[in-house]
N, C-alpha and C positions, 0 to 999 in steps of 0.2 A: 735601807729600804729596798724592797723588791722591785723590780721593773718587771712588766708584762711584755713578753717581745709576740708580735702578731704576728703569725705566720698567714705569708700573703699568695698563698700555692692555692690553683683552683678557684671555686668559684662557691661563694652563698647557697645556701637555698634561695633568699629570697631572690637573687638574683635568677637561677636556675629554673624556677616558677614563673617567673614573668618573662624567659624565652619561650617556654614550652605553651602560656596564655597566648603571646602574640604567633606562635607557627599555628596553632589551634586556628585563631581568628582567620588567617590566613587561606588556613585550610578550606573552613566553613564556608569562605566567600569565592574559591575556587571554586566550592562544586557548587553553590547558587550561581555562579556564572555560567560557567558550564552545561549543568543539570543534562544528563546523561537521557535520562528516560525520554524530556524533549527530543531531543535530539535524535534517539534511535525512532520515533514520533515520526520525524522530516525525512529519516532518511526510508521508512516506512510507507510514506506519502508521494514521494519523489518515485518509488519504484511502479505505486500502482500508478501517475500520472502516465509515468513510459509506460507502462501496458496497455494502457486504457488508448493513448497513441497508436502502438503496433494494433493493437486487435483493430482498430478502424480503419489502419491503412490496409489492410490486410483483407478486408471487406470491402474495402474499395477500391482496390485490386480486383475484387473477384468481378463487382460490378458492372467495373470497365470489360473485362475479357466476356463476360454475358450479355453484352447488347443492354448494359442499364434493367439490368436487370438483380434482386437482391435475393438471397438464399428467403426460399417461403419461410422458413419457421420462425425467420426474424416477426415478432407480431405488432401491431399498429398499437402505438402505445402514449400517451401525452407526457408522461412522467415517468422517467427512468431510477429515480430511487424510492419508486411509489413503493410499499411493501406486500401490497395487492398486486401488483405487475409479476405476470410470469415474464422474466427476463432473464436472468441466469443465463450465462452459456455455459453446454453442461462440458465438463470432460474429453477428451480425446477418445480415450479407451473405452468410456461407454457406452453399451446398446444405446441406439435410440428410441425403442419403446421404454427401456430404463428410465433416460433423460425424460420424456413426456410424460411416465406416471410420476418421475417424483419433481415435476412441476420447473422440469429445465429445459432450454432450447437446443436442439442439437442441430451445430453447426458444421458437419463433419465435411463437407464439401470445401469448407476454406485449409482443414487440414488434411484434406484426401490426395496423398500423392507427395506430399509437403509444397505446394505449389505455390500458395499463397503463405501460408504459416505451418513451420517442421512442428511445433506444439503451441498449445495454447499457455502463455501466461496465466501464472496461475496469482493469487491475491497472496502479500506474503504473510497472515495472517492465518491462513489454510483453512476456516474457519466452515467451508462447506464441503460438504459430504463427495455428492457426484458433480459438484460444480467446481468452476474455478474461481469464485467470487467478483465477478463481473457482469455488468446488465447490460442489457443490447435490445433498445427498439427504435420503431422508425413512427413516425408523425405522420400523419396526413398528408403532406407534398412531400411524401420521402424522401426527407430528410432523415439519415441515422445519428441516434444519439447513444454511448457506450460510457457509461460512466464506473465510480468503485463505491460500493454503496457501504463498506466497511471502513471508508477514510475518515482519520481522524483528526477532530476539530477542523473540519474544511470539505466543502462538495467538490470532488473531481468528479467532471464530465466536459465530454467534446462531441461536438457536432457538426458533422459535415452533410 
């Protein structure tokens, strides 16, 4: 009679298959946990919050050193991510008859000299033209509110 001798070196398929099924599973629930795109999302959101910060302390800065007084072009506004609001603050670099025809605030006096602010934050989404993707108006008891009208899933704004 023959004997069958089993050579016991290495490994299955089927065994081989069901390492590779469970690293997969593995895999799949890493990156749902994870999920990268959220994530780059917060850290997207997080940078316009600090902006939207600086730019108001930076006007509030100016307003203190002017006797309470706010840059005119800021306009009286109830709603800062209204999409009828001229609010934009326009660029560093651009004229100011630029900024007013294409329907942005130029606030050049908070960046004049770098006294208050060496540049404006810009949104990191870059998504306007002569703007820097940030609204800025004042209420009725001027109060200013500066919010990011491109943040997503979530309204950032602050008001001082």
């Amino acid at each position: 009679m023959l004997k069958y001798k089993k050579n016991s070196k290495g490994f299955t398929f089927i065994e081989l298959l069901i390492v590779v099924a469970i690293i997969g599973i593995l895999a799949a629930g890493a990156v749902a946990l994870i999920n990268p795109a959220k994530r780059f999302q917060e850290n997207r959101n997080a940078k316009r919050s600090s902006d939207v910060a600086i730019i108001l302390n930076a006007v509030h800065n100016y307003y203190i050193d002017n006797n309470g007084s706010f840059p005119s072009a800021i306009q009286e506004d109830a709603n800062c991510l209204s999409p009828s609001t001229i609010a934009e603050i326009c660029k560093k670099d651009i004229p100011s008859l630029t900024c007013i025809s294409d329907s942005k605030i130029p606030l050049s006096q908070i960046t004049e000299n770098e006294k208050y602010l060496p540049n404006w934050p810009v949104d990191p989404t870059g998504e306007s033209t002569n703007g820097i993707g940030y609204n800025i108006v004042k209420s009725a008891n001027s109060r200013i509110t500066v919010c990011a009208p491109y943040a997503e899933d979530t309204t950032i704004s602050i008001t001082r």
